[in-house]
N, C-alpha and C positions, 0 to 999 in steps of 0.2 A: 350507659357503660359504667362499671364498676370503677374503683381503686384499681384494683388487680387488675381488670382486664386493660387497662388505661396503662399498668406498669408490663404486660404483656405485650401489648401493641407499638408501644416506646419501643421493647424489647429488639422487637421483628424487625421495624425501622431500621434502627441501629444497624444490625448484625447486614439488613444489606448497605448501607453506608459506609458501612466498615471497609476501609482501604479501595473505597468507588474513585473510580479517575473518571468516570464520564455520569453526573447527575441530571437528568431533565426534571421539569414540572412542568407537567401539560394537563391543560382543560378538556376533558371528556364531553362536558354539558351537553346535551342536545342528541346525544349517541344514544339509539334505543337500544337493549338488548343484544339484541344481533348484530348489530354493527360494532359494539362495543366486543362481544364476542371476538367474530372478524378481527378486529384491531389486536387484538390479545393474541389473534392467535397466529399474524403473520409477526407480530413480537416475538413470540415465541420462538418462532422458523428462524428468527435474525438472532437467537440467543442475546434477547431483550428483557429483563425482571419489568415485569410490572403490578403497582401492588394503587389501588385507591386508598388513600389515608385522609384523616381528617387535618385540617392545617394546623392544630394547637399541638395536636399530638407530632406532626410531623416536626415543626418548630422544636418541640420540647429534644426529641429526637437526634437534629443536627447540633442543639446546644450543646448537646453531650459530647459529639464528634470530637476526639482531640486533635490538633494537627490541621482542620479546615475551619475558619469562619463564615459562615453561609448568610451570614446575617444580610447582606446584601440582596438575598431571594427571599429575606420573610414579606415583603410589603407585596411580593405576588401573591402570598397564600392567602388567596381568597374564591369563596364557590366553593366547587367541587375538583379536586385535586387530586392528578396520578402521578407516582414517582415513578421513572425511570430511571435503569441502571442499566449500563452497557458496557461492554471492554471497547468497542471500535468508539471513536472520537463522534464520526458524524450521522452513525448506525440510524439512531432515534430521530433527528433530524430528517435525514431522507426518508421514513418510515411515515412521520406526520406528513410530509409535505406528499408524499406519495396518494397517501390517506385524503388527504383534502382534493383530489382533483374531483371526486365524486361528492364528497361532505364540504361542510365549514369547518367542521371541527376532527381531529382535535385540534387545539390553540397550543403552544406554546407562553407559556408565563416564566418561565427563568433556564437556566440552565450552568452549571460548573462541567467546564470540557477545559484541558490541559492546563489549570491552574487560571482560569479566568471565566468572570462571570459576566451571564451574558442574562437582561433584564427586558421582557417585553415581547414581543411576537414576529416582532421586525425583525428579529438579530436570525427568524428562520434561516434565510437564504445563505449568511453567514456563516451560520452550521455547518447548512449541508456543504457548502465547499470547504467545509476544512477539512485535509487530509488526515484520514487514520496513519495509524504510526506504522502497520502495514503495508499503507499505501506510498509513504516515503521511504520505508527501507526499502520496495519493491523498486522505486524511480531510483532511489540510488544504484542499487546494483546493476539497474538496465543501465545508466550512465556508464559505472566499472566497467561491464562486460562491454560497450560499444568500442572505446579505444581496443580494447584486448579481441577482439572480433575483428576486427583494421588490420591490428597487427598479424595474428591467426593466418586472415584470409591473405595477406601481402607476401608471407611468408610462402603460402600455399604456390599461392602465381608464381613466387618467384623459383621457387624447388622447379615446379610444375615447365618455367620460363630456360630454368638451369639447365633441367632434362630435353628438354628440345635443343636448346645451343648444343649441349654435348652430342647427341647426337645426328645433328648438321655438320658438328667442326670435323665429326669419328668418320663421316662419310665421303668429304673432298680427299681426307688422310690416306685413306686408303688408294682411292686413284692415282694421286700426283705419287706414291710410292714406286711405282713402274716408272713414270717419267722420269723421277731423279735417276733414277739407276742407270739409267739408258744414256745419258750423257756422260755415270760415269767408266763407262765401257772403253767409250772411242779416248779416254784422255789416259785410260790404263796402256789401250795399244799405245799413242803416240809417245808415251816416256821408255814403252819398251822399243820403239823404233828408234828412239835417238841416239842411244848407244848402240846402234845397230850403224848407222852412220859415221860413229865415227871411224 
């Protein structure tokens, strides 16, 4: 590889590290062709960048980064090395771990998700539970809407609760209207009887 092509390749690096909130390095090794393929291209499907770089260059790369130190993940670059880049927090995570129920690989060697680094293979399982930012505005608003769904349906009952009384209390009203009257019939004749008496 040239000067040039070495300051092109820096270049590419870059431009996807550029304002990355979720960084993986993972181990391809062992992936023939086609399987490697596959991998790329359910990445793809996950809106996943994946690019094979070589680790000096990839190094040279993140040194440039302003605003993140990654130095924390150079002592992984070693072998053969795929960067990913992802918007969802634990997208690439559950993509390897999905991956490996048929393969070993890929491996996980580092990873930057929400402002922390995560070193070694072990931290998989880690990943993949950790909630995209998706996935907690989603849990919040189901939380919002469940009070306001309480209250929604309480209301509902209670309209629903209102209109049945009203029209129980509208129905005895009507009957007992005859009965009151009838009582006051016989008490109209005897005040017009009493002066009749005297």
């Amino acid at each position: 590889m040239t000067k040039d092509q070495k300051v092109v390749a820096i270049q590419e690096i870059k431009d996807l590290l550029q304002d990355a909130k979720v960084v993986y390095v993972a181990d391809l090794t062992g992936l023939n062709a086609s399987k490697s393929s596959d991998f790329r291209r359910q990445a793809f499907k996950q809106n996943i960048k994946i690019k094979v770089v070589k680790n000096t260059l990839l190094q040279k790369a993140m040194e440039q980064i302003e605003g993140v130190d990654y130095a924390e993940m150079f002592e992984t670059f070693k072998g053969n090395s795929a960067l990913m880049i992802a918007d969802t927090a634990n997208a690439p995570a559950k993509l390897i771990k999905d991956f490996r129920k048929k393969e070993e690989k890929p491996a996980l060697k580092s990873a930057f998700v929400q402002e922390t680094f995560y070193v070694g293979d072990e931290n998989l399982d880690t990943l993949v539970s950790i909630k995209s930012r998706e996935e907690m505005i989603g849990e919040i608003i189901g939380l919002l809407q469940s009070p306001i769904q309480r209250v929604v349906s309480a209301l509902q009952n209670k309209s629903e609760a209102g209109e049945a009384t009203t029209e129980e209390v509208a129905a005895p009203a009507v009957e007992e209207t005859p009965a009151e009257a009838a009582p006051e019939a016989p008490a109209a004749e005897s005040t017009d009887e009493a002066p009749a008496a005297e």
